[in-house]
C-alpha positions as CSV (number, residue, x, y, z in Angstrom):
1,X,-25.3,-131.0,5.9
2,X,-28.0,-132.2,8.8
3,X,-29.0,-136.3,7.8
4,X,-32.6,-136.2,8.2
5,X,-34.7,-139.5,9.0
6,X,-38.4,-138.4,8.0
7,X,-40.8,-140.8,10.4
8,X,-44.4,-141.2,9.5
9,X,-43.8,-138.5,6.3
10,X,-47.0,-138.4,4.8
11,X,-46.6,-136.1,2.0
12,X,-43.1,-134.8,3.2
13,X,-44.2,-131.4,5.4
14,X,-40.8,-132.3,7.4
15,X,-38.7,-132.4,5.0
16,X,-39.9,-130.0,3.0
17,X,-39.7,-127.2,5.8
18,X,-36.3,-128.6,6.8
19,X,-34.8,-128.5,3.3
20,X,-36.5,-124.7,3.0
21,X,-34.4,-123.9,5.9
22,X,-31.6,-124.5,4.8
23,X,-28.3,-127.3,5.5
24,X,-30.8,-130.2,5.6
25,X,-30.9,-133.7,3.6
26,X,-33.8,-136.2,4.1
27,X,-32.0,-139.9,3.6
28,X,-34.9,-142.2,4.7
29,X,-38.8,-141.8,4.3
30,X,-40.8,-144.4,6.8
31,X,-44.5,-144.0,5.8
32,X,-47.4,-146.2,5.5
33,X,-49.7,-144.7,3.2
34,X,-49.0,-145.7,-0.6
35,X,-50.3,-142.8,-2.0
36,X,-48.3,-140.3,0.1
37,X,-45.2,-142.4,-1.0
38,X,-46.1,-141.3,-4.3
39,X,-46.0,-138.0,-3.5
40,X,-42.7,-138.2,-1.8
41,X,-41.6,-140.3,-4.9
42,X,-42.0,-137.6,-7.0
43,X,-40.5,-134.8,-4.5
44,X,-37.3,-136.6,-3.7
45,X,-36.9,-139.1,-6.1
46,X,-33.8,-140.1,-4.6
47,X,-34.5,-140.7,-1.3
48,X,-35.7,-144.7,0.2
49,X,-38.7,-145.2,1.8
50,X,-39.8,-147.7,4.2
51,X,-43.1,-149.0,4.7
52,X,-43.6,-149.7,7.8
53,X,-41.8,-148.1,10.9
54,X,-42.4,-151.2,13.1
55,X,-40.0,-153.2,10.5
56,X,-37.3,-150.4,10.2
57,X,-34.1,-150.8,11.6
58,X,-31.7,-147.8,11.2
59,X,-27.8,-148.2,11.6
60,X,-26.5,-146.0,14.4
61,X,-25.5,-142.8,13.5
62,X,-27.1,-142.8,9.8
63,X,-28.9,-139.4,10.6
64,X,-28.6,-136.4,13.1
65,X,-31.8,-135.5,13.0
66,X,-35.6,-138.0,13.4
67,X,-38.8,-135.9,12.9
68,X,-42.1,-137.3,12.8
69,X,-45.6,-136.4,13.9
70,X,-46.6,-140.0,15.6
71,X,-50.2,-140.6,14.9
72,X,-52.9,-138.9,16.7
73,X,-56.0,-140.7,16.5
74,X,-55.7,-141.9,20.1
75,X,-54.9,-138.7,21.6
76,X,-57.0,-136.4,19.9
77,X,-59.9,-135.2,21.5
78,X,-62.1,-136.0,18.2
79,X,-61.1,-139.4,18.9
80,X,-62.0,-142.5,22.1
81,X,-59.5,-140.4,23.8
82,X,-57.5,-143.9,24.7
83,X,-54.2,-142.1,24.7
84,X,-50.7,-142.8,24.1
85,X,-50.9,-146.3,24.5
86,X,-53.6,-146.8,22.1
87,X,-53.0,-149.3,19.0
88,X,-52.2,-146.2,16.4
89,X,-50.8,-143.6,18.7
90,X,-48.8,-146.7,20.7
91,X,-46.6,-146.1,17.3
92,X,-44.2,-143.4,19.3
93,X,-42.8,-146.4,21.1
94,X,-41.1,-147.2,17.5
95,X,-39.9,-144.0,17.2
96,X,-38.7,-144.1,20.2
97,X,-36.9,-147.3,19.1
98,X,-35.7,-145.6,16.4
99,X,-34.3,-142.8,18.5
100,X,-32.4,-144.6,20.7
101,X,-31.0,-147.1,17.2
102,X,-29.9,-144.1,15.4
103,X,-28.5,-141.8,18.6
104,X,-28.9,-138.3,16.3
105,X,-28.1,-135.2,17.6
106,X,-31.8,-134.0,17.3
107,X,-35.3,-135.3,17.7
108,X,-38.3,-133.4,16.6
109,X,-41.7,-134.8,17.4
110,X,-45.4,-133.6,16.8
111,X,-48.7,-133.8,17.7
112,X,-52.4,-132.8,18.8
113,X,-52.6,-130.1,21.5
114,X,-54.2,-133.4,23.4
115,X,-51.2,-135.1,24.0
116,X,-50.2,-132.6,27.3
117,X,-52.6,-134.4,28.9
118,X,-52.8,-138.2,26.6
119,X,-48.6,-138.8,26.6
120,X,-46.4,-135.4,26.6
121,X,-45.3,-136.9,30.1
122,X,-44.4,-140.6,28.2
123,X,-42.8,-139.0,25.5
124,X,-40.7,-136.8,27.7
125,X,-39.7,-140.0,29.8
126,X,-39.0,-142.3,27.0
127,X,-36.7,-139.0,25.6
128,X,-35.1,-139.1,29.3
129,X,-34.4,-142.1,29.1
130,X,-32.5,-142.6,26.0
131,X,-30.3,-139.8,27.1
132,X,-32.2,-136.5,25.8
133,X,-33.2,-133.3,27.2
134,X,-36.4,-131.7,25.5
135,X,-38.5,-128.7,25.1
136,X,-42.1,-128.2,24.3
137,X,-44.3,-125.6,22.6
138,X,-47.5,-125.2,21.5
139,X,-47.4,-123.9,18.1
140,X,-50.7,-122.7,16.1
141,X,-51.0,-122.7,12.6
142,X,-52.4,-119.2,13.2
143,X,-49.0,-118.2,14.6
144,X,-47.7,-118.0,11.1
145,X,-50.5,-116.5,9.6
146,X,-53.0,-119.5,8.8
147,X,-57.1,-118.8,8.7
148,X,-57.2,-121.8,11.5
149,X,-55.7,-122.3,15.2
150,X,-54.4,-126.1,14.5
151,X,-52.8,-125.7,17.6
152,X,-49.9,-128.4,17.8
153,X,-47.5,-129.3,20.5
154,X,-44.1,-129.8,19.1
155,X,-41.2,-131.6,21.0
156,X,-37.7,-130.4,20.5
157,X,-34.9,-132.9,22.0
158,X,-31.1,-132.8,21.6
159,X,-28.6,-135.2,23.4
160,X,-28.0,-134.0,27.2
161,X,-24.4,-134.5,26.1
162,X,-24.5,-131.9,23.8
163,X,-26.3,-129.4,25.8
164,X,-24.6,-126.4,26.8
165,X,-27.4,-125.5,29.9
166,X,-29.4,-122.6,27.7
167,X,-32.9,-122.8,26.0
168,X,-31.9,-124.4,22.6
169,X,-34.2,-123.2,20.5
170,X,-36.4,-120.3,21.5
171,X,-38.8,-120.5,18.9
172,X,-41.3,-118.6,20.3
173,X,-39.8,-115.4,20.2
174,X,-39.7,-115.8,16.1
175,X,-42.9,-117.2,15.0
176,X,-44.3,-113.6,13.9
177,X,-41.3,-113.4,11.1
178,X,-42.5,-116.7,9.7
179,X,-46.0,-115.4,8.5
180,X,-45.9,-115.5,4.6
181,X,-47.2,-118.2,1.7
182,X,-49.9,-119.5,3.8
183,X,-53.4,-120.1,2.8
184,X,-55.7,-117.4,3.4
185,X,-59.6,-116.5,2.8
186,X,-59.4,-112.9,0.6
187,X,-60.9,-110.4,2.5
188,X,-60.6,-112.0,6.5
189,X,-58.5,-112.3,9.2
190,X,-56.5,-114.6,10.2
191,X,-57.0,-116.3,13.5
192,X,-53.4,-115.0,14.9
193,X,-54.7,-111.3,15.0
194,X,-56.9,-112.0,18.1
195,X,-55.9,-115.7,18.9
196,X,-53.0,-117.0,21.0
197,X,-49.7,-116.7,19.4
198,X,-46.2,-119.0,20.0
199,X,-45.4,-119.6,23.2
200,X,-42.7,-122.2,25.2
201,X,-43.5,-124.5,28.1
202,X,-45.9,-126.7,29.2
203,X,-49.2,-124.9,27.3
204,X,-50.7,-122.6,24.9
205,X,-51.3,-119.7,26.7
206,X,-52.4,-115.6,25.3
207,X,-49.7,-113.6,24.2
208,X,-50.6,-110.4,22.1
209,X,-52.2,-110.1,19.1
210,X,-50.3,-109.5,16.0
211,X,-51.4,-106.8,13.8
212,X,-54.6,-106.7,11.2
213,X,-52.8,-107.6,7.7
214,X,-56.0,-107.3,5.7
215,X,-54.4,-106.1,2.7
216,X,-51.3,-108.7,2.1
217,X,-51.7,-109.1,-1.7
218,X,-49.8,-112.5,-1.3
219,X,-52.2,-114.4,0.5
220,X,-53.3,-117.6,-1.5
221,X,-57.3,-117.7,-2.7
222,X,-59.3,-120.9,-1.3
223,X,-61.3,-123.0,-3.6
224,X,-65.1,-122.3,-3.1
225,X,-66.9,-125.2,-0.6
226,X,-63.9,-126.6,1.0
227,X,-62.4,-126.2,4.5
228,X,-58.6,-126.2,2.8
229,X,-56.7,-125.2,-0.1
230,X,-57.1,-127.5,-3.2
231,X,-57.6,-125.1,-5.5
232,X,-57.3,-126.3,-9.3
233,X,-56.2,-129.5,-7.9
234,X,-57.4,-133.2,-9.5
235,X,-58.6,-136.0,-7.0
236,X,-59.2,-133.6,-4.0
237,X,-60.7,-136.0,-2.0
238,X,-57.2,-137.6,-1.3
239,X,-55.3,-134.3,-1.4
240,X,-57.2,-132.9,1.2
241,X,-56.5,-136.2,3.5
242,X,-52.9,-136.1,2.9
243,X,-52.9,-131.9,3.6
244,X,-55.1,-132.5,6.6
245,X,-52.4,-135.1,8.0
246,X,-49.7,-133.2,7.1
247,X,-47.5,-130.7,9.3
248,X,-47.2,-127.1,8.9
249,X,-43.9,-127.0,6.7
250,X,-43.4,-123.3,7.7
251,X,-43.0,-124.0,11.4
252,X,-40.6,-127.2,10.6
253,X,-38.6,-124.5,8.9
254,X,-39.0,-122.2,11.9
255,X,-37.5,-125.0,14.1
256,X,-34.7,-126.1,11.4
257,X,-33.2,-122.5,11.4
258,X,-33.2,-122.5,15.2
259,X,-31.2,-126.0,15.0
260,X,-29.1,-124.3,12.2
261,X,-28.0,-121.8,14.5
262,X,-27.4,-123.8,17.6
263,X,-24.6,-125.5,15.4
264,X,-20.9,-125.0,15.8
């Protein structure tokens, strides 16, 4: 079984695609937010949470994988556009921290399509540094069937030592088999039929268009007047935050099975 430390969890998307996947076990929760800590409370009851990732201190070796989507507020481009070393987004230096405390096998980081340009190159360094090699890609929502782009860059990083000199995890190849339970409008199309798809690298460049699937029966109904799905759901206001802050769980699962299969 994989240890998983779950950094900045909001509601648990991490975890949650993780576990799906398969031979993963969340042990620690660091998030902020009381009200996603309730959420994870009642998910995995079991599991401790910390409050605040600038106060954690992991043992080495307690997990072999960190995850975390580091905040995005100063990288985004909806945002002052300060960057990485803005006061919110300045957070990956503790994760980094934690990285190099705990020494786990894996690393998985996200984060706005921005940060290519606002702190992929500090991020990569910082990995470097602590004795990790890494891969980026640029992973849509729409790649796995959702109404939206949500383009994301996610960062991939195992310990050099452990690296065999192939691609680890060529995700992009697998993204169109990962397509199901994801929110759709009845009756359109989802952005991945003329929108870019997965690919590896540096960017998000075109590949080809999957095919129309206007009559998957599976595809779940959104709730009149809103952007996302909260359908049926009490106190939507603060469900749609935490969902709008969360990570695609289906791509964390996409990665996870990748990481499941590089291991012995």
């Amino acid at each position: 079984m994989i240890k998983v430390i779950d950094l900045f969890s909001g509601i648990g998307g991490f975890s949650l695609g993780l576990e799906r996947a398969g031979g993963f076990e969340t042990i620690q929760f660091v998030e902020q937010d009381a009200k996603a800590r309730q959420v994870l409370s009642k998910h995995w009851p079991g599991v401790p949470q910390h409050d605040d990732i600038r106060t954690y201190q992991p043992e080495e070796g307690s997990a072999d994988l960190v995850c975390g989507g580091f905040p995005c507020q100063d990288i985004s481009s909806a945002g002052r556009g300060v960057g990485i070393v803005g006061e919110r987004s300045g957070l990956w230096s503790e994760m980094a921290r934690v990285i190099g405390a705990v020494r786990p096998k894996w690393v998985i980081a996200e984060n706005v399509s921005a940060l290519r340009s606002r702190g992929l190159a500090l991020v990569l360094q910082d990995l470097c540094s602590l004795g990790y090699d890494a891969e980026w890609h640029c992973i849509p929502a729409s790649a796995i069937g959702a109404p939206h782009r949500r383009d994301r860059v996610w960062v991939i990083a195992y310990r050099n030592s452990d690296s065999d000199g192939e691609s680890a995890l060529p995700v992009d190849a697998e993204a169109s088999g990962m397509q199901g339970d994801v929110a759709h409008p009845a009756g359109q199309r989802s952005h991945s039929e003329t929108d870019e798809q997965v690919v590896g690298g540096e960017g998000c460049n075109q590949s080809e268009p999957s095919q129309p699937r206007d009559n998957r029966s599976d595809w779940w109904q959104v709730e009149p007047a809103l952007d996302r799905v909260a359908h049926g759901v009490p106190g939507r206001v603060d469900r749609l935050k935490q969902l709008g802050n969360s990570i695609v769980p289906q791509i964390a699962e996409l990665i996870g099975a990748a990481i499941l299969r590089r291991q012995p």
